[in-house]
C-alpha positions as CSV (number, residue, x, y, z in Angstrom):
1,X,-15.4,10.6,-13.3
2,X,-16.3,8.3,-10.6
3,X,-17.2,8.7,-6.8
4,X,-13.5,9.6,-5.9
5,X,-13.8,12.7,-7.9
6,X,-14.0,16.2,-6.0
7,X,-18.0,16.3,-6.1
8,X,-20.0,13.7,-4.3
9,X,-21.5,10.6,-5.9
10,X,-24.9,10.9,-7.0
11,X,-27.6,8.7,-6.0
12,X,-28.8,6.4,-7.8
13,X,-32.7,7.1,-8.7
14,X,-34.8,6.3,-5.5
15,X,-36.7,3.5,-7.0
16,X,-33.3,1.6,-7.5
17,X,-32.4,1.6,-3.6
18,X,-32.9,-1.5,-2.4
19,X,-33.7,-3.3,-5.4
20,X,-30.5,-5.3,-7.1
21,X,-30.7,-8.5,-5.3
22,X,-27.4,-9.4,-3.6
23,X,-26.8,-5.5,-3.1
24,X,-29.5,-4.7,-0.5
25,X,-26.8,-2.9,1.5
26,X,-24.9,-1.2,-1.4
27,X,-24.7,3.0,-0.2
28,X,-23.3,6.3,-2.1
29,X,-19.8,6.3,-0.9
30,X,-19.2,2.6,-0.6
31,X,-20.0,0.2,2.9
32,X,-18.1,-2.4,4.3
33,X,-16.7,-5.6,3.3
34,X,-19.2,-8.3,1.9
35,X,-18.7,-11.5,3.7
36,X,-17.1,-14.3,1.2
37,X,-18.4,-17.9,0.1
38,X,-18.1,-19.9,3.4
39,X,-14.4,-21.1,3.2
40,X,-13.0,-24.8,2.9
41,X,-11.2,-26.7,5.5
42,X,-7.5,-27.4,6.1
43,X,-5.8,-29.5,3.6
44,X,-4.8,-32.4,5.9
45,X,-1.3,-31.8,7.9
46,X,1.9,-33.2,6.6
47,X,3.7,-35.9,8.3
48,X,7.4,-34.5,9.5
49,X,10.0,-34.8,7.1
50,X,13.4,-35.7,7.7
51,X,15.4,-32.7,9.7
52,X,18.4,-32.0,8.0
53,X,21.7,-32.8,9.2
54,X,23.5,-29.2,9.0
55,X,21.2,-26.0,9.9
56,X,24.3,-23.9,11.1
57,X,25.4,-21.1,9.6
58,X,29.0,-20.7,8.7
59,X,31.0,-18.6,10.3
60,X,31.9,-15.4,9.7
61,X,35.6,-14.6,8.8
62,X,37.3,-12.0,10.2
63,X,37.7,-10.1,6.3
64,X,33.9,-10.0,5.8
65,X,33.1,-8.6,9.2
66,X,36.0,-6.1,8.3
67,X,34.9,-5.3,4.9
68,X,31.1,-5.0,5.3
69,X,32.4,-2.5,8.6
70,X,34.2,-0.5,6.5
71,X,31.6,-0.2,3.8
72,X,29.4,1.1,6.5
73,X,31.5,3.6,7.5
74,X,31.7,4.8,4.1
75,X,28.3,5.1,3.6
76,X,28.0,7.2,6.1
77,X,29.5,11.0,5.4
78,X,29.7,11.9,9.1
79,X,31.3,9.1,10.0
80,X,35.3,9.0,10.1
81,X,36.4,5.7,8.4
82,X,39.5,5.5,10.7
83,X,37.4,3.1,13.5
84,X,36.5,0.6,10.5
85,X,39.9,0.9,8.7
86,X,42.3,1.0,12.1
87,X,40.3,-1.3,14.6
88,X,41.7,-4.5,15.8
89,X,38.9,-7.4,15.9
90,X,39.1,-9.1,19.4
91,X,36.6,-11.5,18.8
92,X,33.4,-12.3,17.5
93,X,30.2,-14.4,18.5
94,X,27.7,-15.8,16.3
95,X,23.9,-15.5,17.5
96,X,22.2,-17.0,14.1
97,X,18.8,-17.0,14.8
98,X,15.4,-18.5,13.2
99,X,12.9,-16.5,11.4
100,X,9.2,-17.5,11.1
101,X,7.4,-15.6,8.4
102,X,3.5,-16.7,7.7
103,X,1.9,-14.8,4.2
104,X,-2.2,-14.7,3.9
105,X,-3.0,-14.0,0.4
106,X,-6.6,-13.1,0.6
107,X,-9.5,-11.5,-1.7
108,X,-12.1,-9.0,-0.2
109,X,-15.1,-7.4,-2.2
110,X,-17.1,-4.3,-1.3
111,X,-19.4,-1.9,-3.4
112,X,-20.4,1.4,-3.8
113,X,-23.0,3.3,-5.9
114,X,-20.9,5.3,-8.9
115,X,-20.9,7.1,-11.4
116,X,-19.2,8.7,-15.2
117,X,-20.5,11.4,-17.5
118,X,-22.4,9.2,-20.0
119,X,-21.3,8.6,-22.6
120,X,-23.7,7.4,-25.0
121,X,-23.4,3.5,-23.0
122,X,-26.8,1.9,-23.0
123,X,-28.7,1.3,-19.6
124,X,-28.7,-2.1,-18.6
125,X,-30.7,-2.0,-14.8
126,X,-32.5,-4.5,-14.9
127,X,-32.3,-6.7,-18.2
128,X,-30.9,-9.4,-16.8
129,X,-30.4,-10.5,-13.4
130,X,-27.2,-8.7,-12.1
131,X,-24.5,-11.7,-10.9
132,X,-24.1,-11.5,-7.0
133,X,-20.6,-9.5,-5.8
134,X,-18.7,-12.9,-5.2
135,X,-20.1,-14.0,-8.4
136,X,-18.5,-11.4,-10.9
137,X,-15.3,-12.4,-12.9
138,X,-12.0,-11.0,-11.8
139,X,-8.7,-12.0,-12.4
140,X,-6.1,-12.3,-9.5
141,X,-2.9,-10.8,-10.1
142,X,0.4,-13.2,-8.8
143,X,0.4,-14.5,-6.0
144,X,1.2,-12.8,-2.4
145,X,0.7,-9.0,-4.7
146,X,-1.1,-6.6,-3.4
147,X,-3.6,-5.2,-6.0
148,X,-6.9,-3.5,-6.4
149,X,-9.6,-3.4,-9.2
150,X,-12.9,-1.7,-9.9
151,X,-15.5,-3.2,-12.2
152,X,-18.8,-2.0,-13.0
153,X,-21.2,-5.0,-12.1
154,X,-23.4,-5.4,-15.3
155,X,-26.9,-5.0,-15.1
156,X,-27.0,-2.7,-12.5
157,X,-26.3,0.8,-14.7
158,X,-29.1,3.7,-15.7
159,X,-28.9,7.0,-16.8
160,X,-29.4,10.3,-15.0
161,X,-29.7,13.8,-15.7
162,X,-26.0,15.6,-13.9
163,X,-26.3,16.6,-10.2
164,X,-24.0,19.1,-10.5
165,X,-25.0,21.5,-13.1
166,X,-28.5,20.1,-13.5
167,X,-28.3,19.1,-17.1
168,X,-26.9,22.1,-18.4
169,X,-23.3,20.8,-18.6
170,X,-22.0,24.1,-17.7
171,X,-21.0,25.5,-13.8
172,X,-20.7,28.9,-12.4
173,X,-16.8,29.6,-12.5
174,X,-15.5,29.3,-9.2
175,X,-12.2,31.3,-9.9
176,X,-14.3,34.6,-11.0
177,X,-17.6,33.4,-9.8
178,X,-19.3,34.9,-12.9
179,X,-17.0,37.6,-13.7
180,X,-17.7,39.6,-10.4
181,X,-14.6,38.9,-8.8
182,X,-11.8,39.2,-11.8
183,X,-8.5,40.2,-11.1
184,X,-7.9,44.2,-10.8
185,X,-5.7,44.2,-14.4
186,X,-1.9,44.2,-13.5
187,X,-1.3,47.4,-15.9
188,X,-3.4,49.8,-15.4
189,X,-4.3,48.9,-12.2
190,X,-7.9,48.9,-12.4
191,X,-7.9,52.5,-14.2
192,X,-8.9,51.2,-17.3
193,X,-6.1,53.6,-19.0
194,X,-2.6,54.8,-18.6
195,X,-3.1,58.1,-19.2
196,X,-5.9,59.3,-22.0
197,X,-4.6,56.1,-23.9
198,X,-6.9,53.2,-23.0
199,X,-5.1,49.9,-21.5
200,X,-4.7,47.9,-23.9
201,X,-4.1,44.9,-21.9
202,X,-7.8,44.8,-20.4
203,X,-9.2,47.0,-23.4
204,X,-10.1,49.4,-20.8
205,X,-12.4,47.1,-18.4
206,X,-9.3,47.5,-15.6
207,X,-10.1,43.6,-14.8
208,X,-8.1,41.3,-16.6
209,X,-10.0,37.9,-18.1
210,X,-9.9,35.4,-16.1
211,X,-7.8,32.6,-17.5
212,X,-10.3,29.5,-16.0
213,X,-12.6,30.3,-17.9
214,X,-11.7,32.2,-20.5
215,X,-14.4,35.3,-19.9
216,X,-17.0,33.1,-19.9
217,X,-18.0,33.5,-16.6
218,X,-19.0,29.2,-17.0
219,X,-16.9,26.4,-17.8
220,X,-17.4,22.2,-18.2
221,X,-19.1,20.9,-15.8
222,X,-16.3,18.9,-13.6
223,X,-19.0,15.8,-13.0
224,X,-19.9,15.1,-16.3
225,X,-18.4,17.0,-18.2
226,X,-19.9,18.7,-20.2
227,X,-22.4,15.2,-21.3
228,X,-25.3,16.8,-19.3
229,X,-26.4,13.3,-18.1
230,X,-24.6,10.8,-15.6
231,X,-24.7,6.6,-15.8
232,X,-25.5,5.7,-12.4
233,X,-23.9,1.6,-11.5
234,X,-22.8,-0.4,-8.7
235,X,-19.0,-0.9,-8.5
236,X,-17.4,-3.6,-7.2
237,X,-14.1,-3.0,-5.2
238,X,-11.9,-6.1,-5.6
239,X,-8.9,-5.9,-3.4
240,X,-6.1,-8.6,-3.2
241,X,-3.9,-8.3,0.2
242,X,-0.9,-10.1,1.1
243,X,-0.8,-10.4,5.1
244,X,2.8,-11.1,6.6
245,X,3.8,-11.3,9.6
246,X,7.2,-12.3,11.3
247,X,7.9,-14.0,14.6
248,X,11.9,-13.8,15.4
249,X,12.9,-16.5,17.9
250,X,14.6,-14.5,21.2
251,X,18.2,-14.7,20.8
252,X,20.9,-12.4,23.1
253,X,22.8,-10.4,20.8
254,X,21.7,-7.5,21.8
255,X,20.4,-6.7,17.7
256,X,16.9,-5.6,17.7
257,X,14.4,-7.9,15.9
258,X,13.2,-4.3,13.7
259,X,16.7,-5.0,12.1
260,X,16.6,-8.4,11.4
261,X,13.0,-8.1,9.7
262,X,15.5,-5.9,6.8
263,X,17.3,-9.0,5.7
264,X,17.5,-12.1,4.4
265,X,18.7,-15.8,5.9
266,X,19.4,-19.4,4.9
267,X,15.9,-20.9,4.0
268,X,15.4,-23.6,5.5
269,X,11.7,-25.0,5.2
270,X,8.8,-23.4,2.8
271,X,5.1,-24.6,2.4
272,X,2.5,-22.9,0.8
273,X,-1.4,-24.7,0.7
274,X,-4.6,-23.1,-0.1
275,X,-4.8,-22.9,4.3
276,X,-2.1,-24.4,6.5
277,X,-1.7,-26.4,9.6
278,X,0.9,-25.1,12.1
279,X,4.3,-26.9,11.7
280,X,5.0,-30.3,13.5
281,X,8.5,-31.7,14.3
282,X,10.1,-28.5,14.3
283,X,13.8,-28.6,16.4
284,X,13.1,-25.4,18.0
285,X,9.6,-25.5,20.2
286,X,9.7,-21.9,19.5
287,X,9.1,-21.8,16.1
288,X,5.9,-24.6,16.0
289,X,4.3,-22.2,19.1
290,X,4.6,-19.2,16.6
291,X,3.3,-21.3,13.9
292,X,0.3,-22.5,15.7
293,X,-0.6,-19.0,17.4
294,X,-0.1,-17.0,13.9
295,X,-2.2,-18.7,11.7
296,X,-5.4,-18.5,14.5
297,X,-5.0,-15.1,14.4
298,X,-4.9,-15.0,10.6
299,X,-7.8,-17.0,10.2
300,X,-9.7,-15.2,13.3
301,X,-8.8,-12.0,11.4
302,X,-9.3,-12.5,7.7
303,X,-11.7,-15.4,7.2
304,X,-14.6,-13.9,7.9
305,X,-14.2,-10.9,5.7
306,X,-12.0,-11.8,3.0
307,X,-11.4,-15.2,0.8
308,X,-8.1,-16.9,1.8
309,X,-6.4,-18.2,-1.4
310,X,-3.4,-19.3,-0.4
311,X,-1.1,-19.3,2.7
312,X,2.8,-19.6,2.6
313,X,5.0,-19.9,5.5
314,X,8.5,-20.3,5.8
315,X,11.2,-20.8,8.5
316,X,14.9,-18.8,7.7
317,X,18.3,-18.9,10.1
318,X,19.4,-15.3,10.1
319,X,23.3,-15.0,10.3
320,X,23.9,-12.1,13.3
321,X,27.1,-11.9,14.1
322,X,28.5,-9.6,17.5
323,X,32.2,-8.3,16.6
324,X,34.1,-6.7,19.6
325,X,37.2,-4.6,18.7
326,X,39.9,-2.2,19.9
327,X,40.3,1.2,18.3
328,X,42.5,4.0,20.3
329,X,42.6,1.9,23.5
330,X,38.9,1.4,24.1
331,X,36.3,-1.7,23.2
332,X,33.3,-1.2,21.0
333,X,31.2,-3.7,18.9
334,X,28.9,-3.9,16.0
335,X,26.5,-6.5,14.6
336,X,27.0,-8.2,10.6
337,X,23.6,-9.6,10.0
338,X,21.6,-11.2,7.5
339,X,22.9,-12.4,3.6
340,X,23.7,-8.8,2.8
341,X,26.3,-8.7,5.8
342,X,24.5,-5.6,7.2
343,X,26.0,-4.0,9.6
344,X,24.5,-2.2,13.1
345,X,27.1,0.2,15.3
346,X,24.5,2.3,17.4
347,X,27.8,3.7,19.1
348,X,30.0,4.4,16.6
349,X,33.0,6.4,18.2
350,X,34.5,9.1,15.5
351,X,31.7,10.9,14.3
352,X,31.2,14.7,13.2
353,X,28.2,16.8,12.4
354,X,27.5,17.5,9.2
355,X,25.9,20.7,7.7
356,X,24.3,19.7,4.4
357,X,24.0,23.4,2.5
């Protein structure tokens, strides 16, 4: 059991507070985040590369917008498919659009005084000099994945008698609380008999065992179970975050930028460095603003808790497509966005309420 567990952690012995250099501000039930090595600089920028001739989208055909509407419609069981099957297209309008997406992939350490029923693990407080928090071994998982691990710093553990039960290994069951408060037995109801025949279900008691602890009226200690004595250490919270964020150039379809932030578009430039300069030379002034602004507020928000290992940013042309079409005599529209050819109709016009029993 560690400090999560439904009992409080226990304090470490008082003449440990304060005195595992590197840990001065270690507390029971963890503090904040422990400020990283000081970082590195910039690699230096990148000249701009060559822009590439084509960064259009083709355009939709008239079949795909009609199939990925009609998939839509099925997908939808209050929706009547005759809009998607009967409509006539009148036109359509492309509003492809760009995408800049910057990813922080940072590293952030914090501790916490902890604790595990001992078991039989040697105390090690003390015997050698315990490594600093930034100084402990741990492994990153991929790159851009989130992941957290807990490791028990070495040299910091020592052994305790139990909190909880105070070295008994046993607590007071909290279902009967010491077979006071039993259950009135279920078959004689609390008689004891049925009859002049004694119930054989409580052997005449008319309170029926309680089933936590078996009649006991104490069961295992829930903090150390049972081992009497608790290994006090410092653990050290590693947590890997990936930090993204999306800017989507203003464009006038009308499709919200929540949808768009679904799908996928045509990649058109990736970088990732250990910390990146904002792009230079991009076509659309839009996108190298977004770029610059982001990654100062990344590196205003992260650096100075967390260790940046590497930053990726990319730059995407999201297909949107506006379709206008005639069912029944009237106009309506709906969007086909993204790769997947996702569709949008906020105002689809044959729909029916659905009662799901």
């Amino acid at each position: 059991m560690n400090s999560s567990a439904a009992y409080p952690p226990s304090a470490p012995p008082a003449n440990m507070f304060g005195t595992v250099p590197g840990y001065e501000g270690t507390v029971v039930g963890g503090g904040g985040y422990l400020p990283p090595p000081v970082p590195l600089e910039p690699v230096a920028p990148p000249q701009p590369g060559p822009v590439p001739d084509d960064w259009n989208i083709p355009s939709l055909s008239e079949d795909v917008a009609h199939d990925a509407f009609k998939s839509f419609a099925s997908s939808h069981c209050c929706y009547s498919k005759a809009p998607a099957n009967d409509g006539v297209i009148i036109n359509m309008e492309p509003f492809n659009t760009y995408r800049y997406r910057l990813e922080t992939f940072t590293e952030s350490r914090s501790t916490e005084w902890a604790h595990k029923p001992h078991e039989g693990e040697a105390a090690d407080f003390y015997t050698q000099t315990a490594p600093r928090p930034w100084e402990v071994q741990a492994t990153p998982p991929k790159l851009f994945t989130n992941h957290i691990e807990e490791i028990r710093v070495p040299y910091t553990s020592s052994i305790k008698e139990c909190h909880t039960c105070h070295a008994s290994g046993l607590m007071l069951c909290e279902e009967c609380k010491g077979g006071t408060e039993c259950k009135v037995c279920w078959a004689c109801n609390g008689s004891g008999g049925r009859g002049e025949e004694t119930c054989t279900h409580c052997n005449g008691t008319g309170r029926e065992r309680c089933k936590e602890c078996e009649g006991q009226d104490r069961k295992e200690c829930m903090t150390c179970k049972g081992k009497r004595q608790l290994l006090i250490y410092i653990q050290l919270k590693v947590e890997w975050t990936n930090h993204v964020v999306d800017h989507v150039v203003q464009q006038n379809s009308g499709l919200s930028n929540d949808k768009l932030r679904s799908v996928t578009g045509k990649e058109l430039f990736k970088n990732s460095q250990y910390l990146l300069y904002p792009l230079i030379g991009f076509p659309n002034p839009a996108i190298s603003e977004a770029s610059e602004r982001l990654l100062k507020e990344h590196q205003a928000t992260y650096v100075q808790t967390s260790r940046v290992l590497q930053q990726r940013h990319t730059v995407e042309l999201i297909p949107v497509t506006k379709v206008n079409y005639k069912w029944k005599g009237d106009t309506h529209i709906y969007y086909v966005y993204g790769n997947e050819n996702q569709v949008n109709a906020d105002n689809y016009p044959a729909t029916c309420c659905c009662v799901v029993m």
